[in-house]
Structure formats: C-alpha cells, structure tokens
N, C-alpha and C positions, 0 to 999 in steps of 0.2 A: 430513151433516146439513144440511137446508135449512132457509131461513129459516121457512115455514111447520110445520115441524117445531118449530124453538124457539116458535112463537108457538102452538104447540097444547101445548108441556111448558109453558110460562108458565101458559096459561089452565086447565089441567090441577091445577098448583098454586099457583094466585094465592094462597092465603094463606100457603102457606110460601114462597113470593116476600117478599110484605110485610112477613113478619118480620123475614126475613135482612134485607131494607131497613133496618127499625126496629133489627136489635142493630149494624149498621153505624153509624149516625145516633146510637148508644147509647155504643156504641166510641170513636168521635170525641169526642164532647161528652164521655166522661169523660177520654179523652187531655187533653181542653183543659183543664180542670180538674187533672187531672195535672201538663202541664205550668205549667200556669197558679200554684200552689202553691209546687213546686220553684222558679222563677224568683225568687220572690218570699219562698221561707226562703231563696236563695243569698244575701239583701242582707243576713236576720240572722242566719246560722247561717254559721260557720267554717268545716263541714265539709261539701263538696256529698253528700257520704252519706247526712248526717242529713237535709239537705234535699230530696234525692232518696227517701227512706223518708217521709217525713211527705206528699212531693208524689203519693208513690204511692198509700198508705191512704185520701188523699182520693177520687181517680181511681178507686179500689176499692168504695169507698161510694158514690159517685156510679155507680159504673157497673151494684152489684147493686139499687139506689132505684128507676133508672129501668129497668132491666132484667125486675125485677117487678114492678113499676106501669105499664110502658108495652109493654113486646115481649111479656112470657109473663104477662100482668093476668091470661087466665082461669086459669089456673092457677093462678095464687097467691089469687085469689080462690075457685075452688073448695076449694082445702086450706085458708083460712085460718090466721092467725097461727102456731097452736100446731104446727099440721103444718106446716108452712113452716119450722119450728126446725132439721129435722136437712138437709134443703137448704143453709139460709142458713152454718149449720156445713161444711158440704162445700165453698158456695162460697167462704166465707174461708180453709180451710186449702189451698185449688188458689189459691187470690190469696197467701197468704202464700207459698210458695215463688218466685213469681213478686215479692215484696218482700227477697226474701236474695237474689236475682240481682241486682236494681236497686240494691240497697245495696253487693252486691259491685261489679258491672262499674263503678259513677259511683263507687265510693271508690278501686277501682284505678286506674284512667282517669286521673279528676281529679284526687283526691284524692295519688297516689301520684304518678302520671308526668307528672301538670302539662297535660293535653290539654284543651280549651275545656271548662267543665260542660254547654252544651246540645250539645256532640259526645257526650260520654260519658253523659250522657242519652238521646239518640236511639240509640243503642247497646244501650242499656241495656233500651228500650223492644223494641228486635225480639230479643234473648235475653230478656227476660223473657216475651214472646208465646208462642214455642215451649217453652219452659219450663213455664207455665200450660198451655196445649193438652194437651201432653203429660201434667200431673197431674191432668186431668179426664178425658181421653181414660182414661189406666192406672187411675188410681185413685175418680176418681169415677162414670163411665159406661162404666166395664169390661163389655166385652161378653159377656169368657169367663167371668163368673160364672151358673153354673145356678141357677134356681131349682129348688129343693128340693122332693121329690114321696118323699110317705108311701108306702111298701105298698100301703095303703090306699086308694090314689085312684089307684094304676097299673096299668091294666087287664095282664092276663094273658094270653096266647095260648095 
C-alpha cells in the first residue's frame, strides 16, 4: 500500500476519519474523568472497588453525553429523545458489564492482594475495553441477526 493510496482511502472517507478522531478524543476525556473520580473516591472510600465502580459510572456518562452530542450529533438528532431510549439502554447495559469487570479486577487486585489502586485500575481499564467491545460487538450490533421478511414481500422465482 503506498502512501498515495492511504491519502486517497483518507480523502475517500474523511468523515468517518473525523469521527473515529472525535470517539478517540471522546474516549480519552472520559477515561479522564474516569480516572479522575476513582482517584478522588480512593481518599474517601475504604474500598478501591467502590471507588473504582462510582469512577467508572462517571467515565460512562460522560463518555455516552459527549458521544451523542459530539461524534454521532446527527444521529441522535435526527431520532430525537424518545427514539434515542432503546440506544441509550443498549449502551448502558454493554457499559455495565464493563463496570462488574472494573469492580471485580480493582477489588481483586487492590482490594484483596494489596497491588497499587491505580495499577489495578489501569488493569482494570484494558479488561474492561475488551469486555465492552465484545458486548456491543455480540450483543448489541450482532451482525448474524436477519431481518425478518414476510411471504409477502419475498419475491418468488
């Protein structure tokens, strides 16, 4: 592949360039708040678990805010609110799995075997990634689901 090749798939798809830009810059900034949280329940919370579950929810909400208001606007703009409902449902319950990893791996980690909380945090953070991907990938944007065709509208040969 040459260079003129990647500059013509770029120019090709500049706008899903830009996106992937924006949920990168999306990602981040909710990690930060992420981490930025747990740090900060570690001074009042006993348990880096708890503090690592409440650091995550934030990072979670921050991440689906700016995610539909900034990287997929038109989208959520063109469904508006009420169609937006069973989305915003699919992306909390593919984040919730990804918050019982984060509560497990930082309560084992730290909580049980004494390892630093922002090692068993950063831990916690790349098994929770693949964990999420993987319950959006299986279960929310399942590819091997067919849509469903009447008799009726299935031409015949």
């Amino acid at each position: 592949m040459t260079l003129e090749t990647v500059k013509q798939l770029v120019a090709e798809h500049a706008d899903e360039v830009w996106q992937f830009a924006g949920y990168i810059a999306v990602s981040g900034a909710a990690l930060c708040v992420d981490f930025s949280i747990y740090w900060v329940l570690l001074n009042i919370m006993p348990y880096a678990f708890a503090a690592a579950a409440g650091g995550y929810v934030c990072g979670v909400v921050t991440h689906y805010l700016m995610s539909s208001r900034i990287v997929f606007r038109h989208r959520f703009d063109k469904r508006g609110l009420v169609e937006e409902a069973p989305a915003v449902a699919k992306f909390f319950a593919a984040g919730f799995s990804g918050l019982v990893v984060t509560a497990v791996v930082v309560g084992v980690l730290a909580d049980v075997m004494g390892f630093h909380p922002l090692f068993a945090k950063i831990c916690a953070a790349g098994c929770s990634f693949i964990v999420v991907f993987l319950s959006l990938r299986l279960f929310v944007f399942n590819q091997t689901q067919k849509p469903s065709t009447s008799k009726s509208t299935t031409a015949v040969a």
